[in-house]
MDAnalysis code that builds the backbone (N, CA, C; Angstrom):
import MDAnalysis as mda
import numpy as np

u = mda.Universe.empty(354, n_residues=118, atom_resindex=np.repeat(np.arange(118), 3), trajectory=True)
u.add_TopologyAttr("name", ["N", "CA", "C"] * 118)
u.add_TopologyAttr("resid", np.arange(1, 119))
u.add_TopologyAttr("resname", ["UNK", "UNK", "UNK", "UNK", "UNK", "UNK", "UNK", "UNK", "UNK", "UNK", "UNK", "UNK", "UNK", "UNK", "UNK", "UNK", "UNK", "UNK", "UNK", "UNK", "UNK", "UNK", "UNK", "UNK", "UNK", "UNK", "UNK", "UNK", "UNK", "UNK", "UNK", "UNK", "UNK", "UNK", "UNK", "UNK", "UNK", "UNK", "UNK", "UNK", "UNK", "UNK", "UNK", "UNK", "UNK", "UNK", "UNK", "UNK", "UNK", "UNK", "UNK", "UNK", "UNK", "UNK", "UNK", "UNK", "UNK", "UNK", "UNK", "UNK", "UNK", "UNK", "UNK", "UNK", "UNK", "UNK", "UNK", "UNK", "UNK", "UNK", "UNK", "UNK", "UNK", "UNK", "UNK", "UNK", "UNK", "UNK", "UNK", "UNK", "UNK", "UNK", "UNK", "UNK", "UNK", "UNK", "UNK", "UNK", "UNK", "UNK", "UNK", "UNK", "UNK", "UNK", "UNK", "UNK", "UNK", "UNK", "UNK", "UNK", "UNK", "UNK", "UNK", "UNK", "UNK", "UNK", "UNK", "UNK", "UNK", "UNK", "UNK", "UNK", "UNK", "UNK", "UNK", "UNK", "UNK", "UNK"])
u.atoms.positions = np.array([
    [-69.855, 107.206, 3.704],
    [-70.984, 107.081, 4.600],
    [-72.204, 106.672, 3.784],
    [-73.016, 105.847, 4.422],
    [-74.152, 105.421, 3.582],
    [-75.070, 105.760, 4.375],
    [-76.162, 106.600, 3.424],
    [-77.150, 107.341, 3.826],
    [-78.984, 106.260, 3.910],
    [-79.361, 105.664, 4.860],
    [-80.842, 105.340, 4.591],
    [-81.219, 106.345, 4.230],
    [-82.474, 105.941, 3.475],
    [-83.446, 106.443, 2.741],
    [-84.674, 106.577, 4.233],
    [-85.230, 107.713, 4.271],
    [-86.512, 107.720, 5.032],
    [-88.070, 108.337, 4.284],
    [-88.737, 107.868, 4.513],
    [-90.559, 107.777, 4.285],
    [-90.467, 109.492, 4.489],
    [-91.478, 110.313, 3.738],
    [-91.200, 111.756, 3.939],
    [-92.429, 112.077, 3.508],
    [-93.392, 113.018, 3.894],
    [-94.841, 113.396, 3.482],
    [-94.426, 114.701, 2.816],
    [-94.757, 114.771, 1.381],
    [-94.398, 116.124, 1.246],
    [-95.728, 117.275, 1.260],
    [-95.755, 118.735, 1.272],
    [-96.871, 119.566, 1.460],
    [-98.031, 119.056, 0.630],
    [-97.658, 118.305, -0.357],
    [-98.816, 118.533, -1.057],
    [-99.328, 116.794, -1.104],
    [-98.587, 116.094, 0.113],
    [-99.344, 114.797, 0.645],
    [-98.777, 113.183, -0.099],
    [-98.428, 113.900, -1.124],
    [-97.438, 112.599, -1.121],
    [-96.446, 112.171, -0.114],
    [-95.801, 110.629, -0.667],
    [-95.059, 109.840, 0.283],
    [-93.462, 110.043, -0.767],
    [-92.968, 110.621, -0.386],
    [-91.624, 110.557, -0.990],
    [-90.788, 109.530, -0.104],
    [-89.349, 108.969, -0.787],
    [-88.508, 108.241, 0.426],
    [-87.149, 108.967, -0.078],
    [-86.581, 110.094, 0.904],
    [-85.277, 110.651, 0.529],
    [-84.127, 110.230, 1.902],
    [-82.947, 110.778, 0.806],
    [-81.690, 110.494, 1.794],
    [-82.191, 111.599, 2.954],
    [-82.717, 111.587, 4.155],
    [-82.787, 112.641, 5.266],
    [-81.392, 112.160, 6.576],
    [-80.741, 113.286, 6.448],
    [-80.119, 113.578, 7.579],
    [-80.163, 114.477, 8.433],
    [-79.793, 113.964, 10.545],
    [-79.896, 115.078, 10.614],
    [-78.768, 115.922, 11.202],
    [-78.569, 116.969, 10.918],
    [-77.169, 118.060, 11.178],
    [-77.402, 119.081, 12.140],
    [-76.432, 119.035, 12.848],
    [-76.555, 120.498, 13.622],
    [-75.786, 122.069, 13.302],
    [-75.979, 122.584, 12.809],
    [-75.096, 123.997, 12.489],
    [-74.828, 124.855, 13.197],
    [-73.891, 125.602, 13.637],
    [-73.534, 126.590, 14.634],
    [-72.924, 127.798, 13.926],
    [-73.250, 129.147, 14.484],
    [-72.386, 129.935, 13.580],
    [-72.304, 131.304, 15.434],
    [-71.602, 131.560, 15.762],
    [-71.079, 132.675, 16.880],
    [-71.683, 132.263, 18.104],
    [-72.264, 130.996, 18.505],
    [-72.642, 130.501, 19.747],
    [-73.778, 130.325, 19.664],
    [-74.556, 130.352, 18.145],
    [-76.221, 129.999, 18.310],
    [-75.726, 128.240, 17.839],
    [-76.674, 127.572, 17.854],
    [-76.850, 126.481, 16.869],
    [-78.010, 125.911, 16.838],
    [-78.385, 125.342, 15.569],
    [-80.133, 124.943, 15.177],
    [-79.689, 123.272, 15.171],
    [-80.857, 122.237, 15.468],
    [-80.425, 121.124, 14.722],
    [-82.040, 121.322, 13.687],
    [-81.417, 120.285, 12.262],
    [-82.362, 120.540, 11.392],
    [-81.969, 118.874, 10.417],
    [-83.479, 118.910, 9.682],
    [-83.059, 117.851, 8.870],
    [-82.726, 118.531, 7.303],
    [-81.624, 117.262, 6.972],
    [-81.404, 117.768, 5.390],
    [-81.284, 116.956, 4.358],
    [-81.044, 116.805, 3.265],
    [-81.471, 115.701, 2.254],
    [-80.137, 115.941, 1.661],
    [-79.514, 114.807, 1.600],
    [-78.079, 114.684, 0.376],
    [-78.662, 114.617, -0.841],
    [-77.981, 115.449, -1.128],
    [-78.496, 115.745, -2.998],
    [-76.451, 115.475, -3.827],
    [-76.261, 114.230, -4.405],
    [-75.395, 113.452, -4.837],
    [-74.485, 114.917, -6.095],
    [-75.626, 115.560, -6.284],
    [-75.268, 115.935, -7.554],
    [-74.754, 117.636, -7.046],
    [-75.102, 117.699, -6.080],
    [-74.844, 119.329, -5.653],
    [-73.651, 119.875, -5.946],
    [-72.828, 120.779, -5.557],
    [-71.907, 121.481, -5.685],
    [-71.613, 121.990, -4.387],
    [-72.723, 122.625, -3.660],
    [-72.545, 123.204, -2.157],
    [-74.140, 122.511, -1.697],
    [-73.734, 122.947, -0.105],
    [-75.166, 123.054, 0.442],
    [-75.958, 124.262, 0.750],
    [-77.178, 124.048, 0.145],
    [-78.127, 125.251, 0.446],
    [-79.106, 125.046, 1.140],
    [-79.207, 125.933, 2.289],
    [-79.991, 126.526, 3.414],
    [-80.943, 127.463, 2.886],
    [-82.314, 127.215, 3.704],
    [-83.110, 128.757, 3.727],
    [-82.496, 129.483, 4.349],
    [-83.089, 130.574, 3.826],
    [-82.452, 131.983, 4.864],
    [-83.651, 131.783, 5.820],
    [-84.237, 131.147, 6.496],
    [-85.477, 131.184, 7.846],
    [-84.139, 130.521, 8.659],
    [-83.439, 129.861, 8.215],
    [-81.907, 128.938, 9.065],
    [-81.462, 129.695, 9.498],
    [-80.794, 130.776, 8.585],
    [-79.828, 131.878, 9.044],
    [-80.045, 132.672, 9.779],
    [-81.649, 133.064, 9.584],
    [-81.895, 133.632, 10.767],
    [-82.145, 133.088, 12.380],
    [-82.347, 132.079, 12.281],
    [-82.222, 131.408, 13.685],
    [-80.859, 131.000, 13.990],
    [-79.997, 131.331, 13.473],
    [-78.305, 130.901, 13.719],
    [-77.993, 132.658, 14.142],
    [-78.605, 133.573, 13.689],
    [-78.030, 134.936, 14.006],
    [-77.733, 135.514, 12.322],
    [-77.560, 135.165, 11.434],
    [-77.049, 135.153, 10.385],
    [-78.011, 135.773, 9.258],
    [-77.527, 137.710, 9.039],
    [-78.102, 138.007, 8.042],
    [-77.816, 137.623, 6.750],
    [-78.914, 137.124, 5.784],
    [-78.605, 135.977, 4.742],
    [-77.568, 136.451, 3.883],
    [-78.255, 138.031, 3.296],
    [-78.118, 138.963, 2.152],
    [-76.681, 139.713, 2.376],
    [-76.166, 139.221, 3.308],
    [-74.960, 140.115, 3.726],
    [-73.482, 139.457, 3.306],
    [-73.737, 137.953, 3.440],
    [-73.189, 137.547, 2.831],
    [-71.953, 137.391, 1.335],
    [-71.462, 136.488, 0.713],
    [-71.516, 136.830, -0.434],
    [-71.685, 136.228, -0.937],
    [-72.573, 137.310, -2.256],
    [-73.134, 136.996, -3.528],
    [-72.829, 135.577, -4.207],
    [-73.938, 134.768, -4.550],
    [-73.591, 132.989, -4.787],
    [-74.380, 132.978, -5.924],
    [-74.614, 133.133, -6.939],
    [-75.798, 133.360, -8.359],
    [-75.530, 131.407, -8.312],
    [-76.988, 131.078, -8.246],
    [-77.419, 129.148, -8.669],
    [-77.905, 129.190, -9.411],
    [-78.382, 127.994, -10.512],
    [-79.190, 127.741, -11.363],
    [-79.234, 126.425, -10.958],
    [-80.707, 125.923, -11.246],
    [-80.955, 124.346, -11.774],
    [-81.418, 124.241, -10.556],
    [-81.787, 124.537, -9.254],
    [-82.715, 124.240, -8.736],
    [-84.214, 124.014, -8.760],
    [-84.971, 125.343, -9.316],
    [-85.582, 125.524, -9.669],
    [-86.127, 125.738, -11.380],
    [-85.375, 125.338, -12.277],
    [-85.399, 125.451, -13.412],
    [-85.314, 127.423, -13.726],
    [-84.333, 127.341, -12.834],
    [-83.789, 129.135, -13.445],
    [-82.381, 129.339, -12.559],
    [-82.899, 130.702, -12.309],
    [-81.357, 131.107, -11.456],
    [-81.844, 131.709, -10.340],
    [-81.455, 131.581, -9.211],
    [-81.666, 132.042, -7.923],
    [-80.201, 132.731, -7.702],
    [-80.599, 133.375, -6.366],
    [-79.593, 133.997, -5.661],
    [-79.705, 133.262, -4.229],
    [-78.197, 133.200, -3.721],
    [-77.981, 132.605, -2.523],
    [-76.695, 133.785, -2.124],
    [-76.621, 133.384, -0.835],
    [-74.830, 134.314, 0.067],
    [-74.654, 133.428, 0.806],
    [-73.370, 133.224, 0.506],
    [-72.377, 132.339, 1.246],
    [-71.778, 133.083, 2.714],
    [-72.031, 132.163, 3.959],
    [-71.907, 132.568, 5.141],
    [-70.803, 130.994, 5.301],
    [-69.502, 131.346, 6.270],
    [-68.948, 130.201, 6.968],
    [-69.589, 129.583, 8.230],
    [-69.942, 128.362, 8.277],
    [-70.847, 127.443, 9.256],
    [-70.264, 126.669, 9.698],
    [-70.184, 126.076, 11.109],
    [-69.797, 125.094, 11.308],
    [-70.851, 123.760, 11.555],
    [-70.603, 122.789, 10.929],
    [-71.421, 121.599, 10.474],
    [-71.136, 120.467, 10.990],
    [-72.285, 119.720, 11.963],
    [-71.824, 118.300, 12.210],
    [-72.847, 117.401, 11.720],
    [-72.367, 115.875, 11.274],
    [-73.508, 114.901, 11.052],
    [-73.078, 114.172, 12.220],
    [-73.954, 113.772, 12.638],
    [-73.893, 112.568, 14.025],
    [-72.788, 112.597, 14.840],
    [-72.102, 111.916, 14.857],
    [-70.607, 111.768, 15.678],
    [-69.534, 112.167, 14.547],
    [-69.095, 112.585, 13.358],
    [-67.813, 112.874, 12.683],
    [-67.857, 114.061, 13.591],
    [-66.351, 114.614, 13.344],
    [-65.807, 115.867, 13.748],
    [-66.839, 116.719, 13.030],
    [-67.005, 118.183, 13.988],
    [-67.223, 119.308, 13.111],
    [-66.550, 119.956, 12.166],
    [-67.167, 120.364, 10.826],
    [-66.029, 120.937, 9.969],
    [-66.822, 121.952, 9.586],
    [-65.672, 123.319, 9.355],
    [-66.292, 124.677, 8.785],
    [-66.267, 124.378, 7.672],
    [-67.727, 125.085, 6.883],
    [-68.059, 125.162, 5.566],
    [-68.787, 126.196, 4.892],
    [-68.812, 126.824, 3.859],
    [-69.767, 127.654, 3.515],
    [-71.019, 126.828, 3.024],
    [-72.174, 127.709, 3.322],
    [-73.388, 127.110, 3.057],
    [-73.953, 128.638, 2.330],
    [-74.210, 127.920, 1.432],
    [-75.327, 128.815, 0.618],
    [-77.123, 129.418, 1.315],
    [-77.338, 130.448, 1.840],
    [-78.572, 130.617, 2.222],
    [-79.171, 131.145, 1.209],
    [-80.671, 131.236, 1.364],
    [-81.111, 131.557, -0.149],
    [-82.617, 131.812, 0.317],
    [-83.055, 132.600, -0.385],
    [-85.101, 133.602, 0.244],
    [-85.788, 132.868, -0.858],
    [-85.401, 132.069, -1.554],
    [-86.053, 131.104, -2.714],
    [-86.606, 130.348, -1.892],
    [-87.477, 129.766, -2.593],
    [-88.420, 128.573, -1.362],
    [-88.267, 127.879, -2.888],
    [-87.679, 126.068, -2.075],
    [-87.594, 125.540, -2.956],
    [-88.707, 124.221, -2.687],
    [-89.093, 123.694, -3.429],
    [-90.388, 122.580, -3.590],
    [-90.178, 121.944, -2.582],
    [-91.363, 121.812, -1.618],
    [-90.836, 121.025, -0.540],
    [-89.605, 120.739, 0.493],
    [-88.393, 121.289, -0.217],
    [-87.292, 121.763, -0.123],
    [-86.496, 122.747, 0.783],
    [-86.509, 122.553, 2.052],
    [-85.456, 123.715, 2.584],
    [-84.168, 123.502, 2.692],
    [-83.310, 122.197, 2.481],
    [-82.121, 121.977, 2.860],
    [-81.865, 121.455, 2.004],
    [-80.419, 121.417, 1.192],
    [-79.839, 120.267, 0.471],
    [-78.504, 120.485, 0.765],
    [-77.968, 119.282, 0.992],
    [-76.416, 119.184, 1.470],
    [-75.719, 118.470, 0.211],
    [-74.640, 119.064, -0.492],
    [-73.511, 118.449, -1.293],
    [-73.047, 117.560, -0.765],
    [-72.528, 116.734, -1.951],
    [-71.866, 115.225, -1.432],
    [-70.105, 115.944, -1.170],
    [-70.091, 117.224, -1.323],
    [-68.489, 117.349, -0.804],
    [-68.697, 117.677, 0.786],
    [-69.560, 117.646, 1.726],
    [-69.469, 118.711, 2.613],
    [-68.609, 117.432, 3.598],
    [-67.549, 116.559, 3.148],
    [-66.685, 116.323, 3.998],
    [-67.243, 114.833, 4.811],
    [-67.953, 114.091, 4.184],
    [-68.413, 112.642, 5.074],
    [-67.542, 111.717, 4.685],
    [-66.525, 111.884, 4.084],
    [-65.357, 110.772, 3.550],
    [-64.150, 111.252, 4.960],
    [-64.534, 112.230, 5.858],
    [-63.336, 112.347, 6.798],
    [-63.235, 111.362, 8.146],
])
Protein backbone atom coordinates (compact mmCIF):
# COMPACT_ATOMS: atom_id res chain seq x y z
CA UNK A 1 0.00 0.00 0.00
CA UNK A 2 1.32 3.40 -0.74
CA UNK A 3 0.83 5.91 1.75
CA UNK A 4 0.45 9.99 0.53
CA UNK A 5 2.15 12.19 2.45
CA UNK A 6 -0.26 15.01 4.03
CA UNK A 7 0.54 18.91 5.10
CA UNK A 8 0.28 18.64 9.13
CA UNK A 9 0.54 21.81 11.59
CA UNK A 10 2.31 20.67 14.45
CA UNK A 11 1.61 22.33 18.29
CA UNK A 12 4.29 24.33 18.10
CA UNK A 13 3.20 25.75 14.37
CA UNK A 14 5.25 24.28 12.08
CA UNK A 15 4.25 22.64 8.69
CA UNK A 16 5.34 19.07 8.80
CA UNK A 17 4.25 16.61 5.66
CA UNK A 18 3.71 12.94 7.24
CA UNK A 19 2.43 9.54 6.10
CA UNK A 20 -1.32 10.32 7.90
CA UNK A 21 -3.79 7.63 7.86
CA UNK A 22 -7.03 7.25 8.81
CA UNK A 23 -8.09 3.97 10.99
CA UNK A 24 -10.90 2.96 12.84
CA UNK A 25 -10.35 0.71 16.05
CA UNK A 26 -12.90 -1.26 17.89
CA UNK A 27 -12.39 -3.17 21.01
CA UNK A 28 -16.10 -4.87 22.87
CA UNK A 29 -18.57 -2.73 20.70
CA UNK A 30 -17.01 0.80 21.23
CA UNK A 31 -15.03 2.11 18.19
CA UNK A 32 -13.06 5.55 17.70
CA UNK A 33 -12.02 6.65 14.15
CA UNK A 34 -8.60 8.49 14.51
CA UNK A 35 -5.68 9.63 12.45
CA UNK A 36 -2.26 7.86 12.51
CA UNK A 37 1.16 8.21 11.00
CA UNK A 38 3.11 5.03 9.54
CA UNK A 39 6.29 5.04 11.15
CA UNK A 40 8.41 2.42 8.52
CA UNK A 41 10.70 1.61 11.28
CA UNK A 42 8.29 0.56 14.18
CA UNK A 43 7.94 -2.78 15.60
CA UNK A 44 4.20 -2.35 16.88
CA UNK A 45 1.70 0.37 16.94
CA UNK A 46 1.41 2.77 19.72
CA UNK A 47 -1.69 4.46 20.92
CA UNK A 48 -2.29 7.03 23.73
CA UNK A 49 -3.93 5.74 26.52
CA UNK A 50 -6.70 9.02 25.99
CA UNK A 51 -7.61 6.10 22.84
CA UNK A 52 -8.09 3.43 25.21
CA UNK A 53 -10.03 5.14 27.11
CA UNK A 54 -12.56 6.10 24.61
CA UNK A 55 -12.58 2.39 23.24
CA UNK A 56 -13.49 1.26 27.02
CA UNK A 57 -9.97 0.07 27.55
CA UNK A 58 -8.08 0.35 30.88
CA UNK A 59 -4.50 1.12 29.52
CA UNK A 60 -2.41 -0.14 32.67
CA UNK A 61 -4.20 -3.39 32.84
CA UNK A 62 -2.94 -4.60 30.11
CA UNK A 63 0.36 -6.24 29.52
CA UNK A 64 3.42 -4.86 30.50
CA UNK A 65 5.29 -3.61 26.93
CA UNK A 66 8.80 -1.72 28.31
CA UNK A 67 9.79 0.76 24.66
CA UNK A 68 12.70 2.66 24.10
CA UNK A 69 13.66 5.10 21.28
CA UNK A 70 10.71 6.99 21.13
CA UNK A 71 11.48 9.46 23.14
CA UNK A 72 15.19 9.10 23.58
CA UNK A 73 14.62 6.73 26.78
CA UNK A 74 12.31 4.03 27.84
CA UNK A 75 8.68 4.31 28.29
CA UNK A 76 6.10 1.98 29.37
CA UNK A 77 3.19 0.87 27.21
CA UNK A 78 0.32 -2.44 27.77
CA UNK A 79 -0.58 -4.34 25.14
CA UNK A 80 -4.48 -4.64 24.68
CA UNK A 81 -5.96 -6.92 21.47
CA UNK A 82 -7.76 -4.35 18.90
CA UNK A 83 -9.44 -4.75 16.10
CA UNK A 84 -8.05 -2.45 13.22
CA UNK A 85 -9.24 -1.24 9.87
CA UNK A 86 -7.54 1.08 7.15
CA UNK A 87 -10.11 2.12 4.55
CA UNK A 88 -11.68 -0.82 2.80
CA UNK A 89 -8.94 -3.94 3.68
CA UNK A 90 -10.49 -6.49 5.96
CA UNK A 91 -10.37 -5.90 9.68
CA UNK A 92 -7.54 -7.58 11.45
CA UNK A 93 -6.95 -8.20 15.28
CA UNK A 94 -3.81 -6.75 16.62
CA UNK A 95 -2.14 -5.74 19.71
CA UNK A 96 -1.54 -2.12 20.06
CA UNK A 97 0.63 -0.72 22.50
CA UNK A 98 -1.17 2.13 24.72
CA UNK A 99 1.07 4.27 26.55
CA UNK A 100 0.43 7.73 29.35
CA UNK A 101 3.75 9.06 27.60
CA UNK A 102 2.85 11.99 25.49
CA UNK A 103 4.88 11.76 22.62
CA UNK A 104 6.02 15.10 20.49
CA UNK A 105 3.26 16.03 18.64
CA UNK A 106 2.67 12.44 18.49
CA UNK A 107 -0.34 10.36 19.56
CA UNK A 108 -0.40 7.51 17.10
CA UNK A 109 2.18 5.53 15.30
CA UNK A 110 1.31 2.49 13.34
CA UNK A 111 4.10 -0.33 12.39
CA UNK A 112 4.71 -1.23 8.93
CA UNK A 113 3.70 -4.95 10.13
CA UNK A 114 0.13 -4.12 11.16
CA UNK A 115 -0.91 -6.24 8.03
CA UNK A 116 -1.38 -3.70 4.71
CA UNK A 117 0.37 -6.34 2.45
CA UNK A 118 -3.12 -8.49 3.04
Amino acid sequence: MRIPYTRYKTSSGLIETLPLISVRLAYKGKDQKVWAIIDSGADISVFNSDIASLLGIVPNTGYLYPMSGLVGGDIEAWLHPVEFTVNTFPTVAINIAFTDTRLPDVSILVDHHSDFDR
